[in-house]
Structure formats: C-alpha cells, structure tokens
C-alpha positions in Angstrom: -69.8 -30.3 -35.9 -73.1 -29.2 -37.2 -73.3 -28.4 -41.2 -76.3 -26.4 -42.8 -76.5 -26.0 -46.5 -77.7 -22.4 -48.3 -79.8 -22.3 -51.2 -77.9 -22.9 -54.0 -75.2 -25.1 -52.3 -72.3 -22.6 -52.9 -72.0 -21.4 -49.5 -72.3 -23.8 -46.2 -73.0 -22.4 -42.3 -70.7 -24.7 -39.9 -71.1 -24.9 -36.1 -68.1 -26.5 -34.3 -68.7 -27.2 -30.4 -65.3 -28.6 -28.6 -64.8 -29.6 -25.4 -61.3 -30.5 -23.5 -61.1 -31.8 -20.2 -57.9 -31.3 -17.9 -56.9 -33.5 -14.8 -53.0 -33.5 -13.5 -52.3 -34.8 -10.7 -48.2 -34.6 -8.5 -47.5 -35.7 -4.9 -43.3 -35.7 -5.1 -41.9 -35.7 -1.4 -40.2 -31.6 -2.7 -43.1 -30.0 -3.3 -45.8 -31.8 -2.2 -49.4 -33.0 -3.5 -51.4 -31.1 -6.2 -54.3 -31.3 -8.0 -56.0 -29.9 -11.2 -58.5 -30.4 -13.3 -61.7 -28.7 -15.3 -63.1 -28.6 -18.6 -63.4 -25.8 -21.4 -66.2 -25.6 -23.9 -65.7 -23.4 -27.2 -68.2 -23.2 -29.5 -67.8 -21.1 -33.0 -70.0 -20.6 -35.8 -69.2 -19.7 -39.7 -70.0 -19.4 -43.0 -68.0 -20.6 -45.5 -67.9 -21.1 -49.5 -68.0 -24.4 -50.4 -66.8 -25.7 -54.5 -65.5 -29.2 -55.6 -62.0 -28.1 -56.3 -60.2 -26.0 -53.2 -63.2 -25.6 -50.6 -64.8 -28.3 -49.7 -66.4 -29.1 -46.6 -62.9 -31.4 -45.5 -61.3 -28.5 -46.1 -63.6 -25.8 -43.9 -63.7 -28.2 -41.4 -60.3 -29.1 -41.0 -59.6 -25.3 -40.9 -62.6 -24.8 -38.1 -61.1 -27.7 -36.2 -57.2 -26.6 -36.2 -58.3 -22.8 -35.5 -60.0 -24.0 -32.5 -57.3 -26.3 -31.5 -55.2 -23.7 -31.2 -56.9 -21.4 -29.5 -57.9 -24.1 -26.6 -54.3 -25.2 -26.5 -53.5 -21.3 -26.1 -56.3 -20.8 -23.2 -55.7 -24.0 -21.5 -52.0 -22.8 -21.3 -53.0 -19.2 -20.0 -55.8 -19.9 -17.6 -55.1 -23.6 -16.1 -51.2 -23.5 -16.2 -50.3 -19.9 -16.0 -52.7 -19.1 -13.2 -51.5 -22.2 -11.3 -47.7 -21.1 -11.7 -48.8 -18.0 -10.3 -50.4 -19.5 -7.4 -48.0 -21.8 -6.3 -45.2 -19.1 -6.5 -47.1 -17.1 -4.8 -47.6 -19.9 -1.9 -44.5 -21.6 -2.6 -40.6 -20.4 -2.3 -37.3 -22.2 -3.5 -35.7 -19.3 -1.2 -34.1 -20.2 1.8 -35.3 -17.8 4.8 -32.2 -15.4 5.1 -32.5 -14.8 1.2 -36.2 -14.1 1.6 -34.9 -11.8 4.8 -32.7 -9.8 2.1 -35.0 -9.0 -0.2 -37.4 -8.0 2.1 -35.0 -5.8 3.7 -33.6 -4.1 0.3 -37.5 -3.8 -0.9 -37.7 -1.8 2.8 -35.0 0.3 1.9 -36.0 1.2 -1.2 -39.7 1.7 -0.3 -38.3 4.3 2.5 -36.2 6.0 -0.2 -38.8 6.0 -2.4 -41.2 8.1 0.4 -38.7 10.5 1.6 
C-alpha cells in the first residue's frame, strides 16, 4: 500500500494493489480429476481525510484493505467457482441415461407445441 501525504497533512492519497492466487486441485474415483488455478490483481486508489482522533491512516487502511477483501472474495466466487460449476454441469450429469431421454423428450414436445 502506497501512502502520499497533501499539503497540509489533513488529507492523505492511498493506493492499495492486492493480489490472490487460486490453485484446487480433486481426482476422486466419482467425478474424476480437476484442476484450477489463476491469480487476480485489484488495484484501487483514494483519498482520504486523515486526524488523530477517528481517521487515521490504521483506520483508512484497514477500511481500503477489508473493502477490497471483499470484493476479491466476491469475484473469485463469481468468476473461478461459478464459471467452473457451470462448466462442469454443463459437461458433467448426475442423470442416469433414461432420465436424460425424458427430459429430452418432454423438452421435444413442448418445443413442437410451442411452434404449431
């Protein structure tokens, strides 16, 4: 984190760069062998007042650093675990084959409703 001081000292320009770096790895006999892994860099800039009694540059940090937390946790959880849910569903079935038939067969029927 990277702290620049205004004239005056009232008021302090912060610069907070994090970076997290993901890597799972399974290989169960049920559903086989998968890997993942990546980083994310966020970087976010801000100005901030800084006093000696509520904001002081603990306290802008701590806020910079827990906001950004946050919003990692949130994208890591969108991008690297909800797209790979979606991708091995998408691959992937828990469905026997005559279940799978079914559907097909009632998505078929409706489709041909559906156009008449």
């Amino acid at each position: 984190m990277g702290v620049r001081f205004w004239a005056g000292g009232r008021h302090a320009h912060y610069k907070l760069t994090s970076t997290v770096m993901l890597w799972l790895q399974t290989n169960k006999e049920g559903s086989g062998m998968m890997n993942l892994g990546g980083s994310l860099t966020r970087q976010v800039e801000a100005d901030h007042p800084v006093n000696d009694s509520v904001n002081t540059h603990l306290v802008n940090m701590g806020r910079m650093i827990e906001d950004m937390e946050s919003k990692i946790r949130s994208t890591l959880n969108e991008i690297y675990f909800g797209k790979t849910k979606q991708i091995v569903c998408e691959l992937r079935t828990t469905l026997d084959s005559e279940e799978l038939k079914r559907q097909k067969m009632i998505a078929n029927e409706i489709k041909g409703g559906i156009t008449k």
